[in-house]
N, C-alpha and C positions, 0 to 999 in steps of 0.2 A: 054199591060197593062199599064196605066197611074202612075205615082209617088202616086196621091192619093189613086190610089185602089189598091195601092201596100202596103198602110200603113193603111188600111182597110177603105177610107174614102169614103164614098159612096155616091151619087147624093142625092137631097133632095125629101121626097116623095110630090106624086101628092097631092096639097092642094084639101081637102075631102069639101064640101060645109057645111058649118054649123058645123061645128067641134069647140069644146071650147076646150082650156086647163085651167082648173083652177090652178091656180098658189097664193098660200096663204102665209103670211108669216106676222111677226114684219114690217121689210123691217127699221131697226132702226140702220141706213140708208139705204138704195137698196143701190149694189155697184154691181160693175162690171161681178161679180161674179153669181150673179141672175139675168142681162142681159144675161148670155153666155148660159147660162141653158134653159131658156126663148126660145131663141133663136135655141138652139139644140132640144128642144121639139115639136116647130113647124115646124121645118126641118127634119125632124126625121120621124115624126107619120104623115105629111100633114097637121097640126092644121091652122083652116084657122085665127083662133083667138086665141091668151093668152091673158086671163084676169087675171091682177095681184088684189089680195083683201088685202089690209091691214088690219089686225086684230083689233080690236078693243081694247077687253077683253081676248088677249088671254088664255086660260083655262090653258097651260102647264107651263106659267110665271107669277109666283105669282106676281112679283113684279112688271110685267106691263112692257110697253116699258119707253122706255126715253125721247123721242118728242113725241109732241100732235100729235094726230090724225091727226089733219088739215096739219101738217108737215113732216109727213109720208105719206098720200097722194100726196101731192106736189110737194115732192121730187119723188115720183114716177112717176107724172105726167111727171114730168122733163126729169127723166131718159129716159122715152120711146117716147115721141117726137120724131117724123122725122121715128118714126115705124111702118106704115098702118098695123100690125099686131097684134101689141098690144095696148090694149087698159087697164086702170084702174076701180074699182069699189070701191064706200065707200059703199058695202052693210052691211060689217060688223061693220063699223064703227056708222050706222046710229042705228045699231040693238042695243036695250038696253040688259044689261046683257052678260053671256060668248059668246065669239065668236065661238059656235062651228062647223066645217067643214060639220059634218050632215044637219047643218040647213040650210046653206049655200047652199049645193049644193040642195037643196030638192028647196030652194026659185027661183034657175037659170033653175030648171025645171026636175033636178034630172034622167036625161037619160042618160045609159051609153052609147049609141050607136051616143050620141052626145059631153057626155062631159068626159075630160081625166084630174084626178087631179097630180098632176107633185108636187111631195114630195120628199124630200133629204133622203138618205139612215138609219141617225138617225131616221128620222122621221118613216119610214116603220118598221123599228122594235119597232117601238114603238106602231106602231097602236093597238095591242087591248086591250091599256088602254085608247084609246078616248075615248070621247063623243059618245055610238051607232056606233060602228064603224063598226058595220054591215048595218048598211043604208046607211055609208061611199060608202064603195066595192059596195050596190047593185046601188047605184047613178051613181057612175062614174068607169070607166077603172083606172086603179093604171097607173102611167108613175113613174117611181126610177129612183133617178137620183145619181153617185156616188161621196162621197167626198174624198178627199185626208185626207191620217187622218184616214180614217174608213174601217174599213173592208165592203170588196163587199157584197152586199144585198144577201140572200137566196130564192132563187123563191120559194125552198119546202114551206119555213113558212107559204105559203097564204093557200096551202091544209089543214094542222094542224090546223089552225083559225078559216076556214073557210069551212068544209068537206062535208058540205051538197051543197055548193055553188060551183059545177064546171067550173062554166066560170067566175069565179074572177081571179083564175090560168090560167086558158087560157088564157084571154085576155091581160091581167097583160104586162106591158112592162118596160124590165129592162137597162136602154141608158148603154153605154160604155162610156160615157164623156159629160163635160168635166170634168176634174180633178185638180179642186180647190181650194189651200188652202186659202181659205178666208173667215172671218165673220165680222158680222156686230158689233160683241161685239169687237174686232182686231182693228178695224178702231175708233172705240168711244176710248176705249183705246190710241190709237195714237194720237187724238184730244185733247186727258185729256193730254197727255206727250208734247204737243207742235209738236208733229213730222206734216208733209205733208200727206194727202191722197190723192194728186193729181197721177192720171193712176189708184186710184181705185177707185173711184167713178165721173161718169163721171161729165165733171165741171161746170154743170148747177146745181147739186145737190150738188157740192160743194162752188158752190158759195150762193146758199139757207142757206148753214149751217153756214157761215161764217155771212151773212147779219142778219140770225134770231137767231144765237147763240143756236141754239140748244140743242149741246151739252157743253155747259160751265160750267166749275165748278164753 
């Protein structure tokens, strides 16, 4: 047995042909943190693709993000360079109104036997006060991913949600890592206090934020 299969890490799966991972978020700023995740989702499941979507309007933050749109794609742009795996979209960004996930995935063609939405462990217990968050489940395969900080996801919760819907649970995939403590609100913070975000965001997006002052008070 290898050192890695000895500390449960396992080969990457066979990339599935046509497989998306929708991967949503602020991203105010992407940091290293939602590459790693990014990253384990399409090593994980096969994903021949993660599409990262910057929110627009997100519905769950009244208050909005902090960089424009144009700078939150950018920076993501950034980030994922030099990744033939992942690529960006400004679907939400171009959509007037809330950005909600339902719409979203319904507009990328809304198949779950194509597309897998990759949500952080807050976010899963939060689902069923989305937007329709049953058109959510019936669009895409659920991918949880865990944070440090949080307690571990509950697989039961999707039967209780969702009872009439047996293969939202079945198919449902709960990652074991990686375990993160990091946010994107941690890092503006850090930027408000004068402190360095260099090794967490990598330095093409930190040199974006320095050059466009993004976050300046």
């Amino acid at each position: 047995m290898t050192e890695g299969a000895a500390r449960g890490v396992h080969p990457p799966a066979p990339v599935a042909a046509g497989t998306v991972g929708v991967f949503g978020g602020t991203f105010d700023p992407i940091h290293v943190g939602h590459l790693a995740v990014a990253e384990e989702a399409a090593e994980a499941l096969g994903l021949e693709q993660v599409l990262f979507v910057p929110a627009g309007v997100p519905p769950h933050k009244p208050h909005g993000p902090v960089a424009t749109g144009e700078d939150r794609l950018a920076m993501v742009e950034l980030a994922i360079e030099g990744n033939p795996r992942f690529a960006a979209s400004r679907i939400e960004l171009d959509r007037p109104g809330p950005s909600y996930t339902a719409d979203t995935l319904a507009t990328l063609g809304g198949d779950r036997r194509r597309l897998s939405l990759i949500l952080s462990v807050e976010a899963y217990r939060a689902l069923p006060t989305w937007h329709e968050p049953r058109r959510v489940v019936e669009a895409a395969r659920l991918v949880v991913v865990p944070r440090d900080g949080f307690a571990e996801a509950d697989p039961t919760a999707l039967a209780a949600w969702f009872p009439d819907l047996p293969d939202v649970s079945a198919d449902a995939v709960f990652l074991d890592g990686p375990w993160l403590r990091l946010s994107a609100s941690a890092i503006r913070a850090r930027l408000a206090a004068g402190r360095s975000i260099r090794y967490l965001v990598p330095d093409a997006v930190r040199a974006h934020i320095d050059d466009h002052g993004c976050y300046r008070t």
